[in-house]
N, C-alpha and C positions, 0 to 999 in steps of 0.2 A: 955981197950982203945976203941974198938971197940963199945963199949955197949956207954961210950961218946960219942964217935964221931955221931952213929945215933940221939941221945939227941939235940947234940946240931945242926944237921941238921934240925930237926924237927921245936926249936926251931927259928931258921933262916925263915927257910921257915914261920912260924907265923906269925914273924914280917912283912915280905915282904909281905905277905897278907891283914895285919892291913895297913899299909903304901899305897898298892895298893886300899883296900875300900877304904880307909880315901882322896885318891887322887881323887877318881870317886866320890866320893860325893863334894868335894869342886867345881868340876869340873862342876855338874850338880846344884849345885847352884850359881854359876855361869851366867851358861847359865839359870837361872827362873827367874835371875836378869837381862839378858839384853833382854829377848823373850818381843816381841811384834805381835801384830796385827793390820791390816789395818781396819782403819776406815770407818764405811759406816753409810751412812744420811738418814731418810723419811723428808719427811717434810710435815707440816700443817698447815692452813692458819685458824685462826679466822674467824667465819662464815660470810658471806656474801651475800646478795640475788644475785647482777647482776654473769652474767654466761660470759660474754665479753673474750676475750683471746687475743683484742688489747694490746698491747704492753703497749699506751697512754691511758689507763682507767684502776678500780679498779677489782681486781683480786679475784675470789674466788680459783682458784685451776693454778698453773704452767703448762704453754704450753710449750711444747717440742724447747728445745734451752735457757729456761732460764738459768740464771747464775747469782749466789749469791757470796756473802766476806763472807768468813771464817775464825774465830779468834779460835785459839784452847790454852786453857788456864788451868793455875790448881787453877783457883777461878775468878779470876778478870781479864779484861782487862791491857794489859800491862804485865799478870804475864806470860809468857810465855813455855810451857809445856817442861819439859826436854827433847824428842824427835824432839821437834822442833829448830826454832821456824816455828812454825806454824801460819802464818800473813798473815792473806788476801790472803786464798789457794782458789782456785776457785773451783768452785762447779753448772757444769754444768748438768742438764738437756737433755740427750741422751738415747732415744726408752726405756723410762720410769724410769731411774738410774740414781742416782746424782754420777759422774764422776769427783772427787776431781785431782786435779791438783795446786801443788805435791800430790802424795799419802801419805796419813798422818798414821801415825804410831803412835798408842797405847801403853805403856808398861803399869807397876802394877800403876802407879800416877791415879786415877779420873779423868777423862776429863771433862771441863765444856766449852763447843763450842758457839758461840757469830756470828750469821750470818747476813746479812743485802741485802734484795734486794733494788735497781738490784746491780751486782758485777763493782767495781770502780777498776783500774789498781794502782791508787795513794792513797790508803785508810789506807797506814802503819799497824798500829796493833789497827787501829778501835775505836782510844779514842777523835779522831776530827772527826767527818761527821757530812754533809749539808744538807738538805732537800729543796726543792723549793715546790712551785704549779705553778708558770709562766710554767713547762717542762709539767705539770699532768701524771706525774709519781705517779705511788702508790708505795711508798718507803714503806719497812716492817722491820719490828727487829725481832729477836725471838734468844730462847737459848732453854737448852733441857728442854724437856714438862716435867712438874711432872707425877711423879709416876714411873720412870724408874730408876734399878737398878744404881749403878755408872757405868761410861761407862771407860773401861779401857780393855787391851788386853783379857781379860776374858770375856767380855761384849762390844765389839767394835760396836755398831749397834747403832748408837742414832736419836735419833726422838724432829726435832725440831720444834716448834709452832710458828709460825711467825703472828705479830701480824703491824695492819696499822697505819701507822705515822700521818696521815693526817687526814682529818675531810670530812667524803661524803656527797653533798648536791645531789639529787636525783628529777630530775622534772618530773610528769606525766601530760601532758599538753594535754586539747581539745580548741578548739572553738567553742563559741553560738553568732547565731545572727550575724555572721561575710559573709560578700559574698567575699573575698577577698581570695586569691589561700590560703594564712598563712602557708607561705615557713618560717622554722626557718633558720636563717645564724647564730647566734652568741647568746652565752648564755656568760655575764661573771659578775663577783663577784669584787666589788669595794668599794673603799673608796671614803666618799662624800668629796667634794672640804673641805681641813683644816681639815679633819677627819685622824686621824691614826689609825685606832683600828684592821684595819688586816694588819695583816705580811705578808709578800710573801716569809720569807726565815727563816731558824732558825738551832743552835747547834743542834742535838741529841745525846742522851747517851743510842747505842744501849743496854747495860745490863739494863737500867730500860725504859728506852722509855721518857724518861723527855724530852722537849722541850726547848731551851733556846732563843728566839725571838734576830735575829736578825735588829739593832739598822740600821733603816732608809732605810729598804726594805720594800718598802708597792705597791709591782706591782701587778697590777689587775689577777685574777684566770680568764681562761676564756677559750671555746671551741668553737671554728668558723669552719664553712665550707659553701667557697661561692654558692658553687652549693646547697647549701643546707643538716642542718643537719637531719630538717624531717619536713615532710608537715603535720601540723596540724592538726589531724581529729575531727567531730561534739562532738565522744566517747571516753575517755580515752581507751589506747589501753591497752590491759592486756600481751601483750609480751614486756616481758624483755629489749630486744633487742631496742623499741622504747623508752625506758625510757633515759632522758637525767642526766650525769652525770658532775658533777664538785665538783674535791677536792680541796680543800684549807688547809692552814695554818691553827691548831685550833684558835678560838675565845674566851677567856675567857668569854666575858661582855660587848656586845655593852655599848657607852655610853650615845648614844641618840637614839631616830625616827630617823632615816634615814642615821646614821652616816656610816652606811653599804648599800652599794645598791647591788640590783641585777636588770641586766637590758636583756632584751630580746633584737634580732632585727630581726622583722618580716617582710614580704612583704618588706624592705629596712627601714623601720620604726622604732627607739626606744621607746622601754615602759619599766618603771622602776617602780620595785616594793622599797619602806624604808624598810629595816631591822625593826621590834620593836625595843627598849631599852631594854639591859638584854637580849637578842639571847645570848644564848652560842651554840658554837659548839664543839664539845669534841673530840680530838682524839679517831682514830678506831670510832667513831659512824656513823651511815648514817640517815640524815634527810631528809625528803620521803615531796615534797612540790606538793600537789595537786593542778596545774594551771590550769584557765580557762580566755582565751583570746576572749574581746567580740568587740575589734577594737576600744575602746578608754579605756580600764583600766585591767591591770593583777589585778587577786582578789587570793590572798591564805587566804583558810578557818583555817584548823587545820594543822600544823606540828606532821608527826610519825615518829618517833625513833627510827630505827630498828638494829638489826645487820648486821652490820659490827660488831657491835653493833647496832640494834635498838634505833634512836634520837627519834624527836620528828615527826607527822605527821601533815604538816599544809596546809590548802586553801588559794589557792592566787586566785586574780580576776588581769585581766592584761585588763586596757582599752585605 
């Protein structure tokens, strides 16, 4: 009896061992089924020459205080991550770290993050945004950069490439033969009288960047400053900083000479350059317009094309 009785104590105790591992293991899978980790963002901007960190001009790298929408998804817009949702998390810019608010959490799903500068309070889950040029805002889209592992609690660090909605016209302007101070006030981008051919406003689809032109928005793109945005010199100036910018709505296809203007206002005076027929201007591109104002005609020679993407490079004569 005794020689049983240790047997089937042995046995017992087996059991409760098998039962005990078998418990710690469902138990840690379990827990590798709900572990997560906190998401963290770089970001990257499409190349661009101007260096500016005005708020109201185009951007090559984030100044301290920006803040982006954050869409965190498991494919597409709309589809909304199991740990979230995750709609329009903000994502500030603080002594050099993007500082997500709420803090978003990763589990084993793939992240695929969808951002849009600047950050909008009323953006929902990011499948309606607006773009303007009347504000000259450099709006951006981007989602994670290729070539990055998937991004999930194992891999929570994603890097996203932010690319320009808008289309950059870029002036490097002198004067010849002018005796007049040639104080710039006002640079702006219009449509000729009965002309429609630029948008001032349009849908975007931040996951591919497509434009959808909004119907009977055609206000002028334009940068003014009364005191003056820069005094003219004999030389084009080789700093950055004096180069004059205006973004706009892209332009498919002027349809005529002149259906597009661009108009200067110098010493209190306007001078208008016609668009050619067939001007495209392309999303993300920067079109680099060498002016020279001689007090009765702007002249642009060549249009370059640069990045943002590099457009086209052209001389203007302004008289």
């Amino acid at each position: 009896m005794r020689k049983i009785f240790i047997t089937m104590a042995i046995i017992a105790a087996s059991v409760t061992s098998f039962y005990s591992c078998d418990n710690d293991d469902n138990i840690n899978t379990a827990e590798n089924n709900t572990a997560t980790a906190n998401l963290h963002i770089e970001t990257e901007i499409s190349p661009i020459e101007a260096s500016s960190m005005m708020t109201k001009t185009a951007l090559s790298s984030f100044p301290e205080g920006s803040a982006l929408s954050l869409f965190v998804t498991t494919g597409s817009l709309g589809n909304n991550y199991p740990q979230g949702p995750y709609n329009n998390v903000k994502a500030e810019l603080n002594s050099g770290k993007w500082e997500l608010t709420p803090a978003v959490k990763v589990g084993a799903t793939p992240a695929i993050i969808y951002a849009f500068h600047p950050y909008g309070s009323s953006y929902g889950n990011g499948t309606s945004m607006t773009v303007y040029h009347t504000n000259q805002v450099d709006y951006m889209y981007g989602t994670n950069a290729e070539g990055q592992q998937n991004i999930n609690r194992d891999n929570p660090n994603v890097r996203i490439r932010m690319k320009h909605a808008l289309a950059l016209l870029q002036f490097k302007i002198r004067k010849m033969n002018y005796k007049g101070e040639g104080k710039l006030t006002k640079i702006e981008v219009l449509n000729a009288s009965g002309k429609r051919d630029l948008y001032s406003a349009a849908y975007i689809n931040i996951a591919s960047g497509e434009l959808a032109n909004l119907y009977d928005n055609h206000n002028t793109a334009y940068i003014e400053n009364a005191t003056g945005l820069y005094t003219i010199p004999d030389n084009v100036s080789t700093n950055e900083n004096d180069f004059q910018n205006v973004m706009v709505i892209p332009v498919a296809k002027t349809s005529a000479d002149g259906s597009i203007l661009i108009r200067f206002q110098i010493d209190g005076e306007i001078y208008s350059y016609p668009v050619p027929v067939n001007t495209s201007w392309k999303q993300g591109n920067k079109y680099v317009y060498n002016t020279t104002f001689n007090g009765t005609e702007l002249v642009v020679d060549d249009i370059i094309i640069t990045d943002w993407t590099e457009g086209a490079n052209t001389d203007i004569n302004i008289y």
